[in-house]
VORO-956539 format. One line per 8 residues: number of its first residue (from 1); their letters; for each residue x, z, y of C-alpha. Coordinates in steps of 0.02 Angstrom, whole numbers, m for minus. Last residue first. Layout:
BEGIN
NUM> A> X,Z,Y | ...
//
This chain:
BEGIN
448> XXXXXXXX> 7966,1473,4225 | 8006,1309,4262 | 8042,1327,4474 | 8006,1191,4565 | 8091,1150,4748 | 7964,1049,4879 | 7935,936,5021 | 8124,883,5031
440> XXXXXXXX> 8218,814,5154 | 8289,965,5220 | 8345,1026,5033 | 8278,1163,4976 | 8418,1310,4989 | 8487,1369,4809 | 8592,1530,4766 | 8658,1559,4613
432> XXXXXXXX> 8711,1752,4575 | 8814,1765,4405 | 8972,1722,4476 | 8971,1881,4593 | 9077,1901,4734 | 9038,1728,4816 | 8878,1742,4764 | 8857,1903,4872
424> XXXXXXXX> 8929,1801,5038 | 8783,1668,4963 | 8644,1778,4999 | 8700,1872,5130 | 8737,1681,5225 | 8559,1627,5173 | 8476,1784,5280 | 8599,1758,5412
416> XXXXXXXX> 8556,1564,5436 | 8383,1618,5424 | 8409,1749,5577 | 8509,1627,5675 | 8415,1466,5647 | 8252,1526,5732 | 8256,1496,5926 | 8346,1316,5853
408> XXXXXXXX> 8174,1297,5770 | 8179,1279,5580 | 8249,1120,5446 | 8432,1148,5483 | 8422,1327,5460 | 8391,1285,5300 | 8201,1320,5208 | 8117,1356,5032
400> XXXXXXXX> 8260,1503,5001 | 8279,1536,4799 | 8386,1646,4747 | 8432,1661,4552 | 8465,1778,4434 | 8625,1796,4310 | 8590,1968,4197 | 8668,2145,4280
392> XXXXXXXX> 8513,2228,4270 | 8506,2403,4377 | 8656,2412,4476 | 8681,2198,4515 | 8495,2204,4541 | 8484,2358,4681 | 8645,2276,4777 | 8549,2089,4778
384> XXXXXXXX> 8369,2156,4795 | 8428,2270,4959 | 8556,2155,5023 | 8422,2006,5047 | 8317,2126,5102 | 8439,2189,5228 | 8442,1994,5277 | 8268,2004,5318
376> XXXXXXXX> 8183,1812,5268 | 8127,1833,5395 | 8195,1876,5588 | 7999,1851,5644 | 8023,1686,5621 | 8163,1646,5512 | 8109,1490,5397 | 7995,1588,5287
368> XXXXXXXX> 7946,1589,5086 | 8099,1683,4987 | 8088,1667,4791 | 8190,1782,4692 | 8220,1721,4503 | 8268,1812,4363 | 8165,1952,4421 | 8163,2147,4438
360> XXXXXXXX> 8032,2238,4491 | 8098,2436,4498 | 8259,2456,4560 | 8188,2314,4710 | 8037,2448,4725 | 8129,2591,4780 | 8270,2498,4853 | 8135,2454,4986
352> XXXXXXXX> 8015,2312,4993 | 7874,2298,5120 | 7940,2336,5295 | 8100,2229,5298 | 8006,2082,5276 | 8072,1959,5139 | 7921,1832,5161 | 7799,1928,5174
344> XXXXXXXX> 7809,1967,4968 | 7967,1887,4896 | 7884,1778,4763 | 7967,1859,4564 | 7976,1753,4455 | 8039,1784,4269 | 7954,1956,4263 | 8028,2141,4229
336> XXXXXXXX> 7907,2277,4270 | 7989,2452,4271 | 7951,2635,4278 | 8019,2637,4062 | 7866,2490,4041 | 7753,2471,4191 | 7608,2290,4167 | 7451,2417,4134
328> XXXXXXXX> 7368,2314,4233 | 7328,2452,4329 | 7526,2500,4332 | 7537,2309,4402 | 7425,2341,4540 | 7496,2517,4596 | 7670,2434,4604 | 7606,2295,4700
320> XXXXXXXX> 7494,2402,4824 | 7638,2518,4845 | 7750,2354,4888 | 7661,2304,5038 | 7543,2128,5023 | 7596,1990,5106 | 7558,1868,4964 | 7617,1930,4792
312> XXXXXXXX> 7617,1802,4676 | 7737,1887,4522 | 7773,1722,4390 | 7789,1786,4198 | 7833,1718,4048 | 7778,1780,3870 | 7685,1628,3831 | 7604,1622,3982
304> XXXXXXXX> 7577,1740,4108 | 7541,1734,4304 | 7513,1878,4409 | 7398,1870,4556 | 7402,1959,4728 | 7271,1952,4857 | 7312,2007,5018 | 7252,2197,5064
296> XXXXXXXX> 7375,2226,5193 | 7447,2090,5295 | 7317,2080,5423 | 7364,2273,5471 | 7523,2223,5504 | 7647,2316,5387 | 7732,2442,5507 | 7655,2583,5429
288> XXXXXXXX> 7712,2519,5264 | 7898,2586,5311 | 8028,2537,5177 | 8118,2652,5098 | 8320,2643,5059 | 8344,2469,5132 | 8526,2427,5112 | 8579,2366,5257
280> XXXXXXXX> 8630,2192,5320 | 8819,2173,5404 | 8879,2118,5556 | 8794,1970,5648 | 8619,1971,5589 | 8601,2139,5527 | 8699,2213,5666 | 8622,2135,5805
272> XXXXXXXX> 8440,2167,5741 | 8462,2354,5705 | 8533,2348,5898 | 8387,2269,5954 | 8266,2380,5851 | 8343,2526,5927 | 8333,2435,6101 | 8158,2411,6082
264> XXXXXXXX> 8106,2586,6005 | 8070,2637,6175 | 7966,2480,6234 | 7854,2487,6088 | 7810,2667,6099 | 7778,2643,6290 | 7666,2487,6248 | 7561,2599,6135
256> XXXXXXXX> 7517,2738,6243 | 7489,2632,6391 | 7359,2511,6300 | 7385,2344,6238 | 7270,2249,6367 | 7269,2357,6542 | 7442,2432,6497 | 7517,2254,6471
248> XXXXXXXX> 7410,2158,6625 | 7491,2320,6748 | 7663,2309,6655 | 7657,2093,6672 | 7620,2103,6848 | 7737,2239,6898 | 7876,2164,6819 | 7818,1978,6909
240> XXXXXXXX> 7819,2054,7079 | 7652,2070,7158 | 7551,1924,7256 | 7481,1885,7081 | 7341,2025,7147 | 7314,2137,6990 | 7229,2122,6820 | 7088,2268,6781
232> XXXXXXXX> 7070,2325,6593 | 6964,2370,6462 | 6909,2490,6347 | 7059,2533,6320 | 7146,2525,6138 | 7222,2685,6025 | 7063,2686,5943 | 7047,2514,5905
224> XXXXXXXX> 7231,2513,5781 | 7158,2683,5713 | 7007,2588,5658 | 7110,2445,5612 | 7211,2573,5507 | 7053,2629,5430 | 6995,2477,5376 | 7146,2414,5302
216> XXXXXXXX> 7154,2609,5202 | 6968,2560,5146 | 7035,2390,5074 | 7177,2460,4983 | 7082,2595,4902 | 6967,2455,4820 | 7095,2365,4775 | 7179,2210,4828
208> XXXXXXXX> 7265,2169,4703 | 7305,2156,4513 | 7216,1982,4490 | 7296,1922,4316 | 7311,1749,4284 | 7321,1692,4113 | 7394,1526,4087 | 7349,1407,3961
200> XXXXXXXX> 7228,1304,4031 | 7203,1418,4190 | 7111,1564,4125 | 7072,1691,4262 | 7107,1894,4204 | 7007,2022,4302 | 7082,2206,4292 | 6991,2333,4184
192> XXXXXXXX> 6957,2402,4303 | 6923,2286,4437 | 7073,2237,4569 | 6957,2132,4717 | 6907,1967,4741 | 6775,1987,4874 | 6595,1956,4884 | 6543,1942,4717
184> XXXXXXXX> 6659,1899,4586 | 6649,1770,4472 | 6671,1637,4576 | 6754,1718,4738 | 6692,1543,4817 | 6598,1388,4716 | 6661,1230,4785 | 6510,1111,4838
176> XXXXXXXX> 6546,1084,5002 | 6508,1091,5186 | 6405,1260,5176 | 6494,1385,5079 | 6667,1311,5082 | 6671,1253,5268 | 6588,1405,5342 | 6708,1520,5229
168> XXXXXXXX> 6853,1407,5311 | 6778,1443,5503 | 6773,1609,5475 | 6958,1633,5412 | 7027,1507,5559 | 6901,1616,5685 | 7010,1764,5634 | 7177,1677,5623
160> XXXXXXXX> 7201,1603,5796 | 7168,1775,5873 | 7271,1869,5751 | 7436,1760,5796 | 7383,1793,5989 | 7379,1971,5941 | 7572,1969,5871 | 7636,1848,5988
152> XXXXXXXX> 7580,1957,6137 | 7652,2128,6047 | 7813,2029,6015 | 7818,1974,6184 | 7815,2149,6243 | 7945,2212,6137 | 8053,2070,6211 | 8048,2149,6361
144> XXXXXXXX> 7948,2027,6496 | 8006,1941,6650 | 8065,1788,6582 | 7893,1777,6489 | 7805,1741,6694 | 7645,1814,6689 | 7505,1727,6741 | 7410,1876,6750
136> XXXXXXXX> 7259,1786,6690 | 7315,1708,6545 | 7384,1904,6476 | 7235,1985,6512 | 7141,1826,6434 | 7268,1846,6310 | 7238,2020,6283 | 7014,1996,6300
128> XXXXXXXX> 7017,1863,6163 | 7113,1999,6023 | 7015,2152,6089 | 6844,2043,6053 | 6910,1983,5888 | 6934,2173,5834 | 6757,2241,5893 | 6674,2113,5792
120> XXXXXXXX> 6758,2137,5627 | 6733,2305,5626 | 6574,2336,5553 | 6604,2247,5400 | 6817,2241,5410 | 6831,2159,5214 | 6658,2031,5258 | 6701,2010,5413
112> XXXXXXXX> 6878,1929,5374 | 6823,1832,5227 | 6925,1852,5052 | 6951,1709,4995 | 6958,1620,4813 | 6896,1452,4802 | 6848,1353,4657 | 6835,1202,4538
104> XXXXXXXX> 6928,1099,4678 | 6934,911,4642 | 7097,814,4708 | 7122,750,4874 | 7046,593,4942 | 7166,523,5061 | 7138,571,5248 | 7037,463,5376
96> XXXXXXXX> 6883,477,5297 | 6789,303,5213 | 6687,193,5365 | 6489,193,5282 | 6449,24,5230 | 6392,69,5064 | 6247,173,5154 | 6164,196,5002
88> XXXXXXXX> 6110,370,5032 | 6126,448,4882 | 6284,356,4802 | 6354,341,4994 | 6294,462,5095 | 6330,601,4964 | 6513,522,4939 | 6547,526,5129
80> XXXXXXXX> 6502,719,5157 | 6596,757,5030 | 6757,669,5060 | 6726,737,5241 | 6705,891,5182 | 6847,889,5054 | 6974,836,5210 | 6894,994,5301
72> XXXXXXXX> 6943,1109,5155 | 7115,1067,5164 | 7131,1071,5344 | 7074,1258,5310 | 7202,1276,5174 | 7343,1227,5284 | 7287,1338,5408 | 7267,1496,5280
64> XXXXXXXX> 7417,1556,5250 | 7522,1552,5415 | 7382,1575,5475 | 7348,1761,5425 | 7185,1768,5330 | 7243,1843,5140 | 7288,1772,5004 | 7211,1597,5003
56> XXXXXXXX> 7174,1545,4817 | 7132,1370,4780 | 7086,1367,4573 | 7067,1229,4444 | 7147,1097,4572 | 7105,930,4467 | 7180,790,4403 | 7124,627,4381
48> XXXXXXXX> 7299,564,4396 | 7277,498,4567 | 7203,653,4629 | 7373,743,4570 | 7472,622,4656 | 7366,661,4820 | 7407,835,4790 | 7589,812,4807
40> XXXXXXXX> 7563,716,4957 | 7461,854,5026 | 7607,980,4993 | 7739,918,5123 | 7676,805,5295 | 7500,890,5281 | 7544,1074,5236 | 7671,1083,5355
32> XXXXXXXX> 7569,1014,5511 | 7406,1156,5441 | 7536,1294,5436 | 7575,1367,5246 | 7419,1325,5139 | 7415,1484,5010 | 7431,1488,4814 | 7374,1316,4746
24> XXXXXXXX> 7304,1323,4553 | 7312,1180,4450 | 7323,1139,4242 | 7423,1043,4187 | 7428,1110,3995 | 7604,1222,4023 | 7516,1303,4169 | 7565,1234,4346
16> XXXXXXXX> 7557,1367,4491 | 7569,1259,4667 | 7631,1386,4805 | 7635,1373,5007 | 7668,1519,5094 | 7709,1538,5287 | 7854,1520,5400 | 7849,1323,5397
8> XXXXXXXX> 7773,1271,5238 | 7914,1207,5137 | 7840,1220,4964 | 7888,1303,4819 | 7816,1215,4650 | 7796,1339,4500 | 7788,1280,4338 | 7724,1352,4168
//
């Protein structure tokens, strides 16, 4: 069993290889990413009359799913052509622009409307009307706390990924053949007992999102609504830009909220300082209620083989791991111990504490994310390091699938700081190896 790591700009990007080639890509990354890295990959994989057995998108943020849309409309077109073609006999149709890519067996994704129901609608409407709030006010980012820009980033990042997740469900259910949640219903989901996938000779495991998980998503985007206006008035642009942006911010985000925000901002600041410059903290228990709401419920899969094990855990927070693997029945002693463990959110702070480092452990750590956000977290990095070294003092591994060479200059401080924890600790400890894909290359593989 293999596992390819992808560059993917701050998002996920994972090829699963069982020890009988057979296929199954975990997330896109960003659509430019995905293109220029993994679709090369996949090309060589058409060209061996190879297939994907299994395209899993974890949940609908895009920095997981645009890849996997583009994805989906190269197979359209493909699909599209060859039905015009062989039924049509119009032989002198003009072939698509993209490379044929190789067959997809199925799909697994969760739709957006179909986990929020009733919700859905209510939720894209409050994510169009803030930027329109925000469009309209013309409001100048200089001008803005950083909290503030933050909250922006973080709804305009949920209005490009809603219509991204319904647009990809269009695409598979109506522009191709490719069977989706095949053979679930509507949404792959933890069953009791707990759904295993062959793939060739790998057993995939889905151990999340549960039930439970799904109902506490939808109650945390109804609390998210609640706490939201109705609405909101923009004033005159003849104001000064402060007042601008706190009139367009109270209108859009609510007062209640943006206060919150703006008084934990130079906490958060100095947290930021010191874990970047200074010294990273040991994480003693992370904080779900900061897990975006988007984040929760992903899909998570683990992969066996031949007593070898790869941990796929998408964004999801680290209670919903821990109660997935104790469903599969995967806890020996209070601990699972795999050979590959994928960093869920990319090494937030806010999904893995010591608590659950003490209690995974992996030979290797993979780390998806090229610093947005300030992830990987160097604390993280701190937390699995210190928490391994106590607990299981065997060599492991860390695995970063960008420099800060490779990311935006606004970016290359908080991945350089991540990578610097990492190898500072190496330093110490001859038993820690730490390895950075290389900028020119689309890819690192793990053999698990």
């Amino acid at each position: 069993m293999k596992l390819k790591v992808f560059y993917a700009t701050d998002g996920d990007c994972l090829l699963l290889t069982s020890g009988d080639d057979h296929h199954a890509l975990i997330d896109g990354g960003r659509a430019g990413s995905f293109r220029a890295q993994t679709f090369e990959t996949l090309k060589q994989l058409a060209g061996a009359d190879q297939v994907l057995d299994l395209v899993v998108v974890s949940h609908i943020d895009a920095d997981h799913i645009s890849g996997i849309l583009w994805l989906m409309e190269v197979v359209a077109e493909w699909t599209v052509f060859d039905f015009q073609v062989t039924d049509g006999g119009n032989s002198g149709l003009r072939r698509p622009k993209w490379d044929r890519p190789p067959t997809i067996k199925k799909v697994w994704h969760n739709s957006w409307r179909a986990q929020l129901e009733d919700l859905a609608e209510p939720i894209e409407a409050f994510a169009t009307q803030v930027l329109d709030v925000r469009d309209a006010a013309v409001l100048d980012a200089s001008s803005l706390p950083s909290a503030a820009l933050d909250m922006f980033d973080a709804v305009e990042e949920l209005a490009q990924s809603i219509p991204e997740g319904i647009e990809l469900r269009r695409i598979v259910d109506e522009a191709t053949p490719i069977p989706r949640n095949k053979p679930f219903k509507e949404l792959v989901l933890l069953r009791d007992p707990p759904h295993v996938e062959r793939l060739g000779k790998t057993m995939l495991t889905v151990i999340g999102p549960a039930q439970s998980h799904l109902e506490a998503l939808r109650d945390e985007w109804r609390e998210w609504l609640a706490d939201k206006p109705a609405g909101g008035s923009v004033t005159s642009t003849s104001q000064p830009a402060e007042e601008r942006a706190a009139t367009a911010l109270s209108a859009a985000l609510g007062a209640g909220e943006l206060a919150r925000a703006l008084a934990a901002e130079r906490t958060q600041r100095e947290e930021l300082a010191t874990s970047l410059v200074n010294a990273a903290r040991m994480i003693e228990e992370a904080d779900p209620r900061k897990v975006t709401p988007p984040n929760r419920a992903s899909i998570t899969l683990l992969a066996e083989e031949r007593g070898r094990t790869c941990l796929l855990t998408g964004d999801a927070a680290e209670e919903e791991i821990m109660e997935g693997l104790k469903a599969a029945g995967r806890i020996a002693d209070g601990r699972f111990a795999c050979n590959v463990l994928k960093v869920q959110h990319h090494g937030s702070e806010f999904n893995l504490s010591r608590k659950f480092a003490e209690r995974v452990l992996a030979d290797h750590y993979v780390f998806c994310g090229d610093g947005a956000h300030h992830n990987p977290d160097p604390s993280v990095v701190k937390t699995i390091v210190d928490t391994r070294l106590d607990v299981d003092p065997r060599p492991f591994t860390l695995w970063f699938n960008c420099s800060p060479e490779r990311t935006a200059p606004s970016k290359r401080q908080a991945m350089a700081a991540a990578i610097r924890e990492a190898r500072t600790a190496a330093d110490s400890h001859p038993d820690i190896e730490v390895k950075v894909l290389d900028d020119d290359k689309a890819f690192f593989e793990i053999t698990v």
